[in-house]
N, C-alpha and C positions, 0 to 999 in steps of 0.2 A: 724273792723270785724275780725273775727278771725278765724283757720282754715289755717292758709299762709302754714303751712310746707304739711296739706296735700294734700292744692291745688297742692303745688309742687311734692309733689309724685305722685299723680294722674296724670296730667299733663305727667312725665318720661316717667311711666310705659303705657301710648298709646300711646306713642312713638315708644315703645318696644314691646310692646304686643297689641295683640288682644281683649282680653276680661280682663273687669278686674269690679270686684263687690267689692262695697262697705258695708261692714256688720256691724251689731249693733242695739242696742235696739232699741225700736220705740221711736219716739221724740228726739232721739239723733244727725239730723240735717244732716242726710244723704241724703233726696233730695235736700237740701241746697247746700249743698258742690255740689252732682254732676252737679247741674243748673250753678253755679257757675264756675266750671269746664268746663260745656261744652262753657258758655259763652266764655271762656279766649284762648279756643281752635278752636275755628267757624271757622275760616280763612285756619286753616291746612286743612280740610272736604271740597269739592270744591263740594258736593252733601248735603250739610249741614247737622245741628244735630237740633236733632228730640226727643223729650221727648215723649215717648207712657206711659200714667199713667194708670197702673195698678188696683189701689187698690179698684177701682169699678166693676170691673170685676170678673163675678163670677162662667161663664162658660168658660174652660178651652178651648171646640170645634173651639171659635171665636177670640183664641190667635192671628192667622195669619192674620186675616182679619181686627181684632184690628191695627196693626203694620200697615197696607198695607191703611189703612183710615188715620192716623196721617202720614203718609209717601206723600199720593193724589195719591197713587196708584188705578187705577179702575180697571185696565182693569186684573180680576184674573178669567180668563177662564173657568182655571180648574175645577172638581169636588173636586181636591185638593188640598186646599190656599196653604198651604205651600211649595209646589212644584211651581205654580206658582208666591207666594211670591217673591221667590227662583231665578227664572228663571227672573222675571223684577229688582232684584239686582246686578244680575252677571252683572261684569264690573265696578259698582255704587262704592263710596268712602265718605259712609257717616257715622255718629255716628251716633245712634241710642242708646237713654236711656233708658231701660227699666224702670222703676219707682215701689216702692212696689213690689216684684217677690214672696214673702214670701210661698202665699197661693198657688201657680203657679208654683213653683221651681222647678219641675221634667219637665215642659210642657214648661217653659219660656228654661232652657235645652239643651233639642231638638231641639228648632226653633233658638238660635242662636248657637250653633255647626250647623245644617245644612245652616244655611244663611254664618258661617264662611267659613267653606267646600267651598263654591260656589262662596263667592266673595272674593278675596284676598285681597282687602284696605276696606274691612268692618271692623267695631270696635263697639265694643261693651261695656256698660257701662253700671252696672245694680245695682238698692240697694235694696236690702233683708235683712232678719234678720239671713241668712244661706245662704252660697255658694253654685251657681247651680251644681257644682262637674263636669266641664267639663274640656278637657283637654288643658291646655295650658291658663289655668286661675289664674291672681292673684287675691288673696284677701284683701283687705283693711279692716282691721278693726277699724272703726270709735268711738274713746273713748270720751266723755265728755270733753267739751272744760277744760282748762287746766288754773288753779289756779296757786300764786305763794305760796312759800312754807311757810309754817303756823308754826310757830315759835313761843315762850312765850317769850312776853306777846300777842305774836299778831300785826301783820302787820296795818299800818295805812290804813285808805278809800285811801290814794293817792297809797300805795304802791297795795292792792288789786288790784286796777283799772287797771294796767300795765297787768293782768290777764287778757289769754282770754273771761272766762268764764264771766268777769264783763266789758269787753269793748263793750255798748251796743250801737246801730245803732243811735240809736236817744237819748238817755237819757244818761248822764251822773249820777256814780254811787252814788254821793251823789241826785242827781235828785231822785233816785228809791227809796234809802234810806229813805227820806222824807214824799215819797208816801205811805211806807209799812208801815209806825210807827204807824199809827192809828191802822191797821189792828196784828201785830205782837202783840202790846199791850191786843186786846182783845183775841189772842192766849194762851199768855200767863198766861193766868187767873189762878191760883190754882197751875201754874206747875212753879218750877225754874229751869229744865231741859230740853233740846232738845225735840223738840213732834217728835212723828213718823212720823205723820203725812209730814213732811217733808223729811224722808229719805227716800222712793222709789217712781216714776212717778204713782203709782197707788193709791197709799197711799194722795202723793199730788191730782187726781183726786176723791178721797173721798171724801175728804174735801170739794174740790167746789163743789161735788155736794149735802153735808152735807148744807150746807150753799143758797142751792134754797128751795123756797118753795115747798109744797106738786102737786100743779098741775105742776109748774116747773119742778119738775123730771117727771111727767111724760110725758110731755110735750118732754121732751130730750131724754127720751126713745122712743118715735113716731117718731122722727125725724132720729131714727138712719136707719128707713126701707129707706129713701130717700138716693140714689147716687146722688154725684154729685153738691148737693144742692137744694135747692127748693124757690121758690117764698111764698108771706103771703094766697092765694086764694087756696096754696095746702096744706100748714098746717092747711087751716082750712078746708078744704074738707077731709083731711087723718087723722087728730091729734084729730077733735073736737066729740064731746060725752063720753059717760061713763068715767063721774068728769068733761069733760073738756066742759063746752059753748064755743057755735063757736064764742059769741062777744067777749069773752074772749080771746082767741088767740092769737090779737095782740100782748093786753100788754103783755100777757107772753113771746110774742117772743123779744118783748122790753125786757124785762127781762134778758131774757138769754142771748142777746148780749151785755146788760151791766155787765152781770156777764163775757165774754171772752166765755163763751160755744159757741156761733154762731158767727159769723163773717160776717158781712154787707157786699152787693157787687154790685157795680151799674151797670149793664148791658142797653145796649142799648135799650131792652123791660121792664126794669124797675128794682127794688130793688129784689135781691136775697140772702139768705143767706146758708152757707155754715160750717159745721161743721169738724174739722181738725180730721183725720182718726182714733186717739189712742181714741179722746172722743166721736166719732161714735161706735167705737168697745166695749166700756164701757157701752154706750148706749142701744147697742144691747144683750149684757149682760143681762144686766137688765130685758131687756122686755120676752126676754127668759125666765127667771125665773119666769118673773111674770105670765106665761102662755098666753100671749097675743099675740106672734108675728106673729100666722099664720094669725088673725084674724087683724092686722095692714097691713099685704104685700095683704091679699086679696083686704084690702080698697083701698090700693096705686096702685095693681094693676087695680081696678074697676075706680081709678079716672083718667091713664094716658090711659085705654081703650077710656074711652067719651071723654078727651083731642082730643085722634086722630080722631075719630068721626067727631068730632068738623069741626079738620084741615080738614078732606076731604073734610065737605060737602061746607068750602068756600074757598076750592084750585082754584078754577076761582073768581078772583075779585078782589076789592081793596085791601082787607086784607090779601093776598095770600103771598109776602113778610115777613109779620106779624109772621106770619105762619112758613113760611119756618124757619124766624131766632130763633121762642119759640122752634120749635122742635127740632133745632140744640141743644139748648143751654139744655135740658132736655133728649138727648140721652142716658144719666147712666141713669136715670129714664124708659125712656122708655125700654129700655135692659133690666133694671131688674124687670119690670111690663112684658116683655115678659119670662124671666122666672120661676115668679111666674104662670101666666097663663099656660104653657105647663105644669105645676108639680100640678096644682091642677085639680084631675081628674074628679072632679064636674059639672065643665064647658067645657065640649066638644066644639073642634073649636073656641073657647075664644082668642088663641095664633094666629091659623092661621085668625079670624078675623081682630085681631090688627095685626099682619103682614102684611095685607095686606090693610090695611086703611092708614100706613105707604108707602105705594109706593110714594109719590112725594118725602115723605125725602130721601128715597134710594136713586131716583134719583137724586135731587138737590144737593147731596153731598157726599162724597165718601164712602160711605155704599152700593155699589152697592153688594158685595160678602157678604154680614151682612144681608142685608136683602133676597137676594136668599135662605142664608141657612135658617132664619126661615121659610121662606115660605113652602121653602122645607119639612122641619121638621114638619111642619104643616099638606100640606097634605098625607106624608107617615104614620104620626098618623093615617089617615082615619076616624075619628071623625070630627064633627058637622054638621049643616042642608047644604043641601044640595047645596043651593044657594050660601052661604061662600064659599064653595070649587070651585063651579064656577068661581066665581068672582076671587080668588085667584088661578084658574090656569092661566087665561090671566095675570094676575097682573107678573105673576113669568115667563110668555114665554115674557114679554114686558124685565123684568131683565136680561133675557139671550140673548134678542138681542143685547142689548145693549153690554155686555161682549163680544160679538160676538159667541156665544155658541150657532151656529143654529139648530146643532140636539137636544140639549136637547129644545129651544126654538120652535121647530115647532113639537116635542111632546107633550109641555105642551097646545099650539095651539089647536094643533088638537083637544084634550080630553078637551078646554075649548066651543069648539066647538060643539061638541057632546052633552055636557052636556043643552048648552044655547037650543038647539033643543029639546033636552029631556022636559026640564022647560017652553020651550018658554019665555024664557028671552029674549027678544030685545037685551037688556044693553050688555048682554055677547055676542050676535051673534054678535052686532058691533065696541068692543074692539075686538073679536077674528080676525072680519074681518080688521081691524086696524093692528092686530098683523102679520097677515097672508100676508101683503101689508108691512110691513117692512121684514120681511123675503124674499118676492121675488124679493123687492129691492136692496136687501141686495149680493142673486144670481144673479143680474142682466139681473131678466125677466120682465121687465119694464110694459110693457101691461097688465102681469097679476095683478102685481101691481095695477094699476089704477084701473082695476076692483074691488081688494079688497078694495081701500078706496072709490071707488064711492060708494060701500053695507055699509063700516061704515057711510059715512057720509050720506046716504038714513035712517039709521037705528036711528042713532044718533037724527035725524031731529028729526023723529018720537016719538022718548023717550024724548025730550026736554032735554038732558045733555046737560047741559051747555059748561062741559069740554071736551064732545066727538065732540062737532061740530068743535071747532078749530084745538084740536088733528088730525082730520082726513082733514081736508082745508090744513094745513102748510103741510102733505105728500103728499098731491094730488096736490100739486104747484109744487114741485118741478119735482115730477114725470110725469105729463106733459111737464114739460118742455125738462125733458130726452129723453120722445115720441115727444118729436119736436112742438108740442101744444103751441105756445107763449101765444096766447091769452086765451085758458082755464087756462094754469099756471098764471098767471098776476091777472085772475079772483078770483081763488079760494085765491089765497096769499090776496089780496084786504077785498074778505070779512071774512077771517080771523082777517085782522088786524082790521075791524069795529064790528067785533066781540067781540072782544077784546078793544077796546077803549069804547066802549059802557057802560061797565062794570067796567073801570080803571087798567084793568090785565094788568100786565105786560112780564109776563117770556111766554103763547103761543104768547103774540105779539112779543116778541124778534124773534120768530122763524117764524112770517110771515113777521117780514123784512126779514128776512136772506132768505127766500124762492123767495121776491120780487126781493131783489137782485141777487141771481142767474139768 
């Protein structure tokens, strides 16, 4: 491997300093080096280091809350992440990598000058294509691994290989050698001079994509609206028609990873594939021009909307796990299906719907200040039916208890409240009632409590939610129990948990052990 001298400067210099960014072209091996970097340094960091990647990220607003989820930070109170980002670092002694800053460079900036400010054994390590220009910053500029010197007649394969640039991980250079001969041969067809085609990273990405078939490029052009990567059920739901059959798909996506455009990846819920950022960016190039892109992110945003759909409607059940881990594993997808929804202004309430059909993911993982602010952002739009705005104000007073942010949470209560009376919604009068029984839990009016989840779980019955009947048993156990009530708390915990095995759930059964056992 190669890179030893700047591991070691790197390495010095956060020693010595505080921030220091690594700069240079794209593909020139700059997240390499700092992973590698932070690997070698883990031990000095006694709050450990932390890669927050970037380059899916495309609103600038959720910098802080980005940082504060790769971190397992939940608890950001604030109306202002980065103030509260800020305040659960102070004292902290951790790296923190920023990854890709490029598109983000004034805003990535701000947040670590203010995080530096605030914690004195913070450190920071970021790679961009430009220095964030802050103070007390070194730069590293990252050059192209390093050849040895090219002399006439020309250095032997043994003496090249001593070069970093040809000491490869797994292949040795006459291995590659071997490999390219077929391929170099039919390069050089008609030319006895150097092709262009090889002397800049764009020039080389022509080529490969010179060298896919017709539905191929366009196929890799669909694919660049996807963060993150995507499974084969969403290429063919976003990628397939006009040219392209959906039975088709596969192969093409066979295709492209036999060509290196995609890159295979086995996850726990199954194969995903994943495209590397410069030939995303090439990707999306393309589609641009070809007039196509609004009409590609509309599709991806329509498919990760019925996605969440989906996860709602069997968040109570065996599949619920299922669930939680796809939606982990598709968060750049769905982040940028919610920005595509708020910016198309066709679809009123389209964002704050998928916001708020997104609540268990908020919850079950640290997106609690991620998904507040859409929600948020949803209903101060003041757009879509009526119902949506319902249902997503209890959704976002349920976020804020959780933060512990009770005023903002027993406003949005309240007006979830109001509203479910207005509609005669059940459904909202008995989350609101749900919500309205953690907040006086919360103030430790215990009585009144019990009132509010005896109304959800009467209201709940009546609606046959599935997931409102256990949500509102695991608060009313415990809260019994705090009015002294053994045997109603014991009760309610009980048939929680046969609520819950009935079905195979597991995460509201977790919470009517934990209720039993109190």
């Amino acid at each position: 491997m190669g890179r030893r001298h700047e591991i070691a400067e790197v390495k010095q210099l956060l020693s010595a300093s505080r921030a220091v960014t690594l700069t240079g072209v794209g593909g020139v091996g700059k997240t390499r080096l700092a992973l590698r970097v932070g690997l070698e340094v883990r031990r000095a960091f006694r709050d450990g280091v932390w890669l927050v990647e970037l380059a899916a990220l495309q609103c600038p607003e959720l910098l802080a809350e980005v940082v504060a989820e790769v971190l397992e930070i939940r608890d950001l109170r604030s109306a202002a992440p980065l103030a509260a980002l800020t305040e659960q670092l102070r004292g902290k002694q951790p790296l923190v990598i920023l990854d890709n800053c490029e598109h983000l460079v004034g805003d990535c900036a701000v947040l670590a000058e203010t995080l530096l400010r605030a914690s004195g054994e913070l450190r920071i390590l970021a790679t961009s294509r430009e220095p964030m220009g802050i103070g007390g910053e070194h730069v590293v500029p990252v050059p192209p691994l390093t050849l040895p010197e090219l002399r006439a007649p020309g250095p032997s394969l043994e003496a090249l290989a001593q070069g970093e640039a040809v000491r490869l991980r797994a292949l040795s250079a006459r291995q590659v050698l071997d490999r390219l001969e077929d391929r170099f041969r039919l390069l050089r067809c008609g030319s006895k001079t150097v092709l262009p085609r090889h002397q800049t990273l764009r020039a080389l990405i022509d080529w490969s994509y010179a060298l896919c078939s017709d539905k191929e490029w366009l196929l890799w052009e669909r694919v660049s609206v996807f963060a993150g990567g995507l499974d084969l059920e969403a290429a063919e739901a976003v990628c397939s028609g006009d040219g392209i059959a959906r039975q088709d798909v596969v192969e093409l996506v066979i295709g492209l990873v036999e060509k290196s455009v995609l890159v295979r990846e086995d996850h726990r819920g199954g194969v995903r594939y994943r495209m590397l950022e410069t030939l995303r960016e090439y990707g999306r190039e393309r589609l641009v021009a070809s007039g196509r892109e609004e009409v590609l992110r509309r599709r991806h945003a329509g498919y990760y909307r019925e996605l969440a759909e989906r996860a709602r409607a069997q968040v109570f059940g065996a599949a619920q796990v299922g669930w939680f881990t796809r939606l982990q594993v598709e968060h750049a997808n769905l982040r940028a299906a919610l920005d595509t929804c708020f910016a198309v202004r066709s679809e009123p309430g389209a964002g704050l719907s998928l916001a708020t059909d997104l609540l268990y993911h908020w919850i079950t993982s640290y997106y609690l200040g991620e998904g507040r602010n859409w929600v948020e952002r949803g209903l101060a739009g003041g757009a879509g039916p009526r119902e949506a705005r319902a249902r997503a104000l209890w959704a976002g007073g349920w976020l804020t208890i959780i933060q512990g942010d009770v005023t903002a949470a027993t406003g949005m209560t309240r007006e979830a409240c109001r509203w479910g009376e207005r509609l005669g919604d059940a459904s909202v009068l008995g989350y609101g009632a749900l919500c309205s029984g953690m907040i006086a839990m919360f103030g430790g009016r215990v009585g009144e409590a019990v009132e509010c989840y005896e109304e959800a779980l009467a209201r709940h019955r009546g609606t046959g939610d599935p997931a409102g009947l256990p949500l509102a048993l695991v608060r009313l156990s415990p809260a019994h129990s705090f009015a002294g009530e053994s045997g109603r708390a014991v009760a309610a915990g009980e048939e929680a948990l046969a609520v819950s095995d009935a079905v195979g759930e597991g995460w509201h059964r977790a919470y009517a052990m934990m209720a039993l056992g109190v």
